[in-house]
N, C-alpha and C positions, 0 to 999 in steps of 0.2 A: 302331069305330076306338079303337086306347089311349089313355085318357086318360093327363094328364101332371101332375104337381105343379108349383111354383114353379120349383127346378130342373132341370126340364128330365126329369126322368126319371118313365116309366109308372108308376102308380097301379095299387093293386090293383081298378080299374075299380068302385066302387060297392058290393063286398064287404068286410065290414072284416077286416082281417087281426090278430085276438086279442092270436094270437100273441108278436105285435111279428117274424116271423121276418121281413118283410123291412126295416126297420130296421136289422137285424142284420145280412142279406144286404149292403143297405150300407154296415156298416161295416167288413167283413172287406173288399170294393175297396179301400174307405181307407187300410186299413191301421191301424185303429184294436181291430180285434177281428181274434182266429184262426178257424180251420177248426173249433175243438174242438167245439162246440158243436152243429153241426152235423154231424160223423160220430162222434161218439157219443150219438147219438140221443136230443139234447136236445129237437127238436121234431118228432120219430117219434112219430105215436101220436095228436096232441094234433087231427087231421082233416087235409082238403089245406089248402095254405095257397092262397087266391082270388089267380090274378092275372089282373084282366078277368074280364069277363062268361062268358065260355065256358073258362076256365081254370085247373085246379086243381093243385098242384103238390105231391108227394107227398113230402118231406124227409126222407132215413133214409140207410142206407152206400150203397147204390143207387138215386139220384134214379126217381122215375116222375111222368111228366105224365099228366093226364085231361082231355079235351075234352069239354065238352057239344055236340054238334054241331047240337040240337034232335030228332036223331030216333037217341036212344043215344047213347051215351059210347065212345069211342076213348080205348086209352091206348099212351102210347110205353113201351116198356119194363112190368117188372113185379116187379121187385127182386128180391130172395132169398128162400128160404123162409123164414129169422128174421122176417120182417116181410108174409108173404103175407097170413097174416089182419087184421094192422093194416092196411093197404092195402085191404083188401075192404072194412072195416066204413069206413075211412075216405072209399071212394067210394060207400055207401050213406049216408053219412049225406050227403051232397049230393045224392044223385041214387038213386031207385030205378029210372031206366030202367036197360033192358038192355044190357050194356057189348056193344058188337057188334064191336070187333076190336080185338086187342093186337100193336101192331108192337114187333117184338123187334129192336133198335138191332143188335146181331152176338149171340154167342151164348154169352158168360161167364155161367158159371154164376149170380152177382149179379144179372143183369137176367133171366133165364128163369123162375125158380121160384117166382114169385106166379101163375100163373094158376088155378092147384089149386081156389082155391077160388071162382072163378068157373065154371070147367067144374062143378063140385061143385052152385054156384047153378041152372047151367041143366040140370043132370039129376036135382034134387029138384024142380024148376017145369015139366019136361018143357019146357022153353024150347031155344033154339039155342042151343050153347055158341058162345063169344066165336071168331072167324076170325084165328086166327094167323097177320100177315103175318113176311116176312124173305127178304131177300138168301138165292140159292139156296144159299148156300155154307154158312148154316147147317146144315143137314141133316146136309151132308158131316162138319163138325166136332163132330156129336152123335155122330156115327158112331165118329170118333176119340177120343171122350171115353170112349167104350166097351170100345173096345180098349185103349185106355190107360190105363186107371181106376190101376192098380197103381203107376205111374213117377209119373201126375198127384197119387194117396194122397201119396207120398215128397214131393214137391217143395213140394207146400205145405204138409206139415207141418214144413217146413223154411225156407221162405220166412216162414210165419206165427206158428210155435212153436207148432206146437195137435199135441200126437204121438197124439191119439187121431183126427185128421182122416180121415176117408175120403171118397174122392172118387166123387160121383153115378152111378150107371148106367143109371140110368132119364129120360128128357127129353121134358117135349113136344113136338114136331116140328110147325114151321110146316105151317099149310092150306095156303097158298099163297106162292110164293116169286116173284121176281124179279130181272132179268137187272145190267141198267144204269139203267132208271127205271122210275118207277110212280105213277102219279097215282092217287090214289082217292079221290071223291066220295062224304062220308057226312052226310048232315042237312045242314047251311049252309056245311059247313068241305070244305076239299080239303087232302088231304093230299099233297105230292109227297116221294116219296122218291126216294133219290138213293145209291146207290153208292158208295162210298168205302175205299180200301184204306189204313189206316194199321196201327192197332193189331194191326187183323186182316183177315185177309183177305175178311170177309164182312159189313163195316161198312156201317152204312146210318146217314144221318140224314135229318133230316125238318123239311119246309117247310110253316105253314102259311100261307098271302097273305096270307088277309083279317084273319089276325092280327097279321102283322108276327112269327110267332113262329116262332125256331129251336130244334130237337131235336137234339142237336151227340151224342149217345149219346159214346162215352169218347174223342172225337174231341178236346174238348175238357172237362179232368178238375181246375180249378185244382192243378194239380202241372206240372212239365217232362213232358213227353209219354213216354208208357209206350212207347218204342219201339225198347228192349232189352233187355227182361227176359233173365237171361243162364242162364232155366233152362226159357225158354218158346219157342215155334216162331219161325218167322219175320213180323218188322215191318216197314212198309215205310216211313221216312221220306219220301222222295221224293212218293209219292203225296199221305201226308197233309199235308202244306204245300201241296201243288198243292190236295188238296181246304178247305184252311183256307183260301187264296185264294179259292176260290170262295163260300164259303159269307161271307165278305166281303161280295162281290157283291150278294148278296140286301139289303141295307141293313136286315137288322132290328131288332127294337127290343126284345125281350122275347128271352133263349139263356135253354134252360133246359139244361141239362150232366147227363150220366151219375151223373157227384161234385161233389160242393162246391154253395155258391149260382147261384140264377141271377144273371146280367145283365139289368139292366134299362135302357136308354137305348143308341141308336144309333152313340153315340162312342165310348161304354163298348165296346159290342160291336165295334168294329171293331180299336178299338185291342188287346183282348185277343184274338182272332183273327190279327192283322195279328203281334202280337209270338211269339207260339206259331209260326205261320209262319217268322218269319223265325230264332230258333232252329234251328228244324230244319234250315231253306236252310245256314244259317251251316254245321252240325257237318256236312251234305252233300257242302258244295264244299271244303269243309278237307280229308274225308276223301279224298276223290276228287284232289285237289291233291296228296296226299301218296301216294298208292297209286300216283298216275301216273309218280311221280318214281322208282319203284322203293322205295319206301320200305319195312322191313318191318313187321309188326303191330306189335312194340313200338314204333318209332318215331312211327307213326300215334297209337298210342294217347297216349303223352306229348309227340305235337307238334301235337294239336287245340288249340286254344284257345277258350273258353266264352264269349261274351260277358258279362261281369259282370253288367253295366246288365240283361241279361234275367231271370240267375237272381235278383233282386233283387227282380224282380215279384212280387206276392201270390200271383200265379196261375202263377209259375212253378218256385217250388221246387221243388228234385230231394229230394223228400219220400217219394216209391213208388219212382220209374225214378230214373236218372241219366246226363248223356252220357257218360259214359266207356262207360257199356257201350252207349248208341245207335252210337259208333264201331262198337264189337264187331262190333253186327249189319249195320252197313254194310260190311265188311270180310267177314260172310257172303256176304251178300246179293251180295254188286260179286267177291269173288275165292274164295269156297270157305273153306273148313278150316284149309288150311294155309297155316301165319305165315311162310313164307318162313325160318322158323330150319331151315337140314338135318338138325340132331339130333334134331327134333320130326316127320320127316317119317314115319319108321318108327321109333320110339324104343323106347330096355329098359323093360323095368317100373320102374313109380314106386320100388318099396319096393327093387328092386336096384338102381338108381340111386343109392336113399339109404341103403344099405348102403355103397355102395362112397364115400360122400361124409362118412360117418361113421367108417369105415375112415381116411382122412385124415386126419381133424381129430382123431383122439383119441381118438373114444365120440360116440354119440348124446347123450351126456351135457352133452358138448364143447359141442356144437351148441344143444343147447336152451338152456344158461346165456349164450351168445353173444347167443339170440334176449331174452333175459330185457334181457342188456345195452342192446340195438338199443332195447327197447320206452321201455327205461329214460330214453331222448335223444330219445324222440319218434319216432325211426326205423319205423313199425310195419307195411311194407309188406315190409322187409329181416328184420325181426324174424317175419311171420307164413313168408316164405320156411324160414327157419331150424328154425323152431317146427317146419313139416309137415315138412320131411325128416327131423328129430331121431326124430320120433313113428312117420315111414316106416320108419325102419330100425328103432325097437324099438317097437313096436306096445301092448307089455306094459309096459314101464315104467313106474312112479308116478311118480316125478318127475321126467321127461318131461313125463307127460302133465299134470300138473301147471303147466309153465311153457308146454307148447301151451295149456289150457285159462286160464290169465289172459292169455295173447297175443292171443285172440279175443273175450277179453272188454271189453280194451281199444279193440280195434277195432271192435267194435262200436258202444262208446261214444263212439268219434269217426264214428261214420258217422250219413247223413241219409239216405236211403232205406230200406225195409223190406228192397228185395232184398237189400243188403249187410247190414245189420244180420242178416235172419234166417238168413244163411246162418253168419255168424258167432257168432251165440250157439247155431246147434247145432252148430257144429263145436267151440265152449269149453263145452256140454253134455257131448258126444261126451267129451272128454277127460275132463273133471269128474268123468264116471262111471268110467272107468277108476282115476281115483287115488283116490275114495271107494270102489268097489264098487259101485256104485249101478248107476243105470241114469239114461238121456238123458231121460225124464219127470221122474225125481226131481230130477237139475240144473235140466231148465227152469223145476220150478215151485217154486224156493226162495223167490222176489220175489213180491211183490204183484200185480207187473205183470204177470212170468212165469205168475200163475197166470191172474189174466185173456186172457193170449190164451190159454193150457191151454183155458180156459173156453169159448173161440170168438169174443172179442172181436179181431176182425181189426183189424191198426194196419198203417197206413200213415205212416210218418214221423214226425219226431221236430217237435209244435206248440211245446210248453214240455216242461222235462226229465222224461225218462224212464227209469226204474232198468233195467240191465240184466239180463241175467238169471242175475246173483249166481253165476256158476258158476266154480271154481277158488279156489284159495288160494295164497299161497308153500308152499312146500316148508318142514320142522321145519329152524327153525335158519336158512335163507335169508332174504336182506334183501327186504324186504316190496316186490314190484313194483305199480306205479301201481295205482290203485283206480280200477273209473269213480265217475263223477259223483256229483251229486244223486239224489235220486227224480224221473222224468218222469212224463209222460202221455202218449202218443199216440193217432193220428186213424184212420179205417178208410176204406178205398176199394175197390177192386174184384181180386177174386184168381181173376180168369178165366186162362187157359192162352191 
């Protein structure tokens, strides 16, 4: 049974926790501490941190739990390969049984790539390698991972800033899959897993009773819910509110999450569940309200409305995803492609488009000191409109590409997710190189920061500030457009497809 402290919340049951990491885990609920600390892998490394007698909890960009069951160790998830061998040595040093199965939550890259050296353990000790569970669906999406290695390469090195990034083709593939449920009895602990289509469509998380402990895998990730990545396949909000509801249900008392700290205490858990849910419901029925009405995608898009009071939550900033683009994919997902605009149904090419929109106004020229204008008042959604078409019609331009490349650097610097931020410091890359000569590596790794994600420091959103990635300048002689910010810092979470 968990034990409880004073106030009301579980105890790391009799083990002490060094650390201080759950301390800290409490204070980030509070609101009195950030995520930083925690996904840039300040207490990665340092063992599992104990919660309860049979519970070890592996803290790094991709949370992994360990169960001592009494006969072998079960773990959920298995992080990335940056961190497989810390994870091995850190569940040897608890326990030298034999880890006897790794359920794999769905199947991003971040939770698959620790079992290496487990398998590696039981084929130097002629032991049984570890039984990879997972939702059958995985399999199918290794398979896609495969074929698409090439487009998956591009996107996140575009989403993440890392332009040396190559994406995996090699995965280990679940022993054994399943359908809708699956109970499995190991040593004292049952595990039930359970189904769930949000993120993706091969989500699983995991119940254990006699714990009171839930495995929520990216179901639930303290960030707004990744459930529109707007360069990644299809999400299902629908389901995953319907499945955040149920895991509700369970009353438990110990969440341990994909990203970020666990929860510990049953009000805690319900309420941050209970709120993630009803987000999604909300951006749901808005969208569906509006689609029903005839409405078309732009107006869908600019007549959601976000609940304030949610994204306000610790656990709910739009830090990774954001709803604008959950609209997006509900607007996929409920009506196809097209936005109901007729000129987009079979439209010209971009770049003659914007030849012939530069032909008008004067010069590409015209265009892009317009967009300079626009940025110059705040305008920077009007301003990045302006910027691509300028860049469309003359592709070769320096000073052009010069006022495309501070237009997205700006934007950047006002955006809170990774997805928008990283799409827009490679497109103010992209340009950067053109008006220096350079190339899109060299732009992104002028900054400090730039050079850390180069490096493979995956960020996920903006904790306290973080320098952009330094690309573009005014034009010789042009009045100098806005500059971003401060120098920041940002946090890392999960860069599954």
């Amino acid at each position: 049974m968990t034990e409880h402290n004073s106030s009301g919340q579980p105890t790391s049951g009799g083990h002490h926790d060094s650390s201080g990491y759950l301390g800290y885990a409490d204070r980030v609920w509070t609101g009195e501490d950030s995520m930083l600390a925690h996904l840039s892998g300040k207490f990665t490394g340092s063992g599992l941190v104990p919660i309860g007698e049979r519970t070890g909890f592996f803290p790094a960009f991709a949370n992994v739990a360990v169960f001592d069951t009494g006969d072998g160790m079960v773990l959920v998830d298995s992080g990335d390969f940056r961190t497989a061998e810390q994870l091995h040595e850190s569940v040897r040093a608890r326990s030298a049984s034999p880890v006897s199965a790794i359920v794999y939550t769905h199947g991003h890259v971040d939770h698959v790539f620790g079992v290496w050296p487990f398998d590696k353990e039981a084929a130097e000790t002629g032991t049984a390698r570890p039984e990879v569970i997972a939702h059958e669906a995985v399999a199918a999406r290794f398979d896609r991972y495969r074929e698409t290695a090439g487009y998956n390469t591009w996107i996140n090195r575009k989403q993440f800033g890392v332009p040396s990034l190559e994406w995996p083709t090699e995965y280990r593939y679940p022993d054994t899959s399943y359908r809708d449920r699956l109970t499995m009895r190991r040593g004292e602990l049952t595990f039930e897993l359970v189904h769930a289509r949000g993120e993706t469509d091969d989500h699983t998380y995991v119940w254990i009773p006699e714990l009171r402990t839930l495995c929520t895998g990216d179901l639930f990730i303290w960030n707004s819910p990744n459930a529109g990545n707007p360069q990644k396949v299809q999400r299902y909000p629908v389901e995953w509110a319907q499945a955040l509801r149920g895991m509700q249900e369970l009353g438990a008392e110990v969440l341990l999450p994909g990203h970020g700290v666990p929860i510990l205490g049953a009000d805690r858990i319900n309420q941050a569940l209970g709120d993630t849910a009803e987000l999604l419901e909300s951006l749901c029925t808005q969208t569906r309200e509006l689609m029903n009405a005839g409405a078309r995608l732009d107006e869908v898009l600019h007549g959601v409305k976000v609940p304030a009071e949610l994204l306000a939550k610790p656990y709910l900033h739009p830090a990774y995803d954001e709803p604008e683009f959950v609209v997006r994919n509900l607007w996929r997902l409920w009506g196809g492609w097209y936005d109901q605009n007729p000129a987009n149904l079979k439209p010209a090419p971009e770049a003659a488009l914007a030849g012939e929109f530069a032909g008008a106004a004067g010069g590409a020229k015209v265009l892009a000191d317009r967009a300079g204008q626009l940025l110059a008042v705040g305008e920077l959604r009007l301003a990045a409109h302006l910027a691509e078409t300028a860049a469309l019609a003359a592709p070769d331009d320096r000073e052009v590409a010069r006022i495309r490349a501070q237009v997205y650097a700006v934007r950047a610097e006002h955006e809170t997710s990774t997805m928008a931020r990283g799409v827009f410091n490679w497109a103010s890359a992209e340009s950067a190189a053109v008006a220096e000569g350079t190339d899109v590596a060299t732009e992104l790794t002028r900054s400090d920061a730039g050079r850390r994600r180069a490096a493979g420091a995956i960020s996920v959103g903006v904790v306290v500030d973080d320098d952009s990635c330094g690309c573009g300048a005014a034009p010789d002689g042009a009045e100098e457009l806005p500059k971003p910010g401060l120098p920041r810092d940002s946090t890392g979470t999960g860069q599954g497809s």
